[in-house]
C-alpha positions, 0 to 999 in steps of 0.5 A: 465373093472371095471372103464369104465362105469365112462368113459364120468362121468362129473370130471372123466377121466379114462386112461389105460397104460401098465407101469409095476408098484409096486403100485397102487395110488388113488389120490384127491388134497393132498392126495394119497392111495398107495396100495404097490404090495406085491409079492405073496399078493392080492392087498385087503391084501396088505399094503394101505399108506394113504399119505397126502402132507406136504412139498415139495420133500417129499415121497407125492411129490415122489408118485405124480411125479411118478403117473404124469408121467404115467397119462402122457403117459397113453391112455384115455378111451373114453365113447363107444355110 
């Protein structure tokens, strides 16, 4: 709801999936925001890793495989004309 006016924005694709995660991720290149779910916190109070990719099979790359995977199944929203 929040992110589909972005939907049909030139570079920007949204998707929708119904994986049950325990965080969020927010990624550009070789730099993630990991917002973890904490049970019984708002995700605004929550704790936000900013993670940037140093070497490889690093905890960047373990968060990166894993928002891979989804972004892989997940459904694209499509711009309603």
């Amino acid at each position: 709801m929040h992110y589909k006016p972005l939907a049909g924005t030139p570079g920007i694709e949204v998707r929708t999936h119904s994986t049950t995660l325990y965080n969020s991720l927010s990624r550009a290149d070789d730099q993630q925001l990991v917002n973890a779910h904490v049970w019984g916190v708002n995700a605004y109070a929550a704790p936000v890793w900013h993670l940037r990719r140093h070497q490889d099979s690093g905890m960047f790359d373990t968060y990166a495989e894993s928002f891979d995977a989804v972004w892989a199944r997940a459904t694209p929203v499509r711009q309603e004309g």
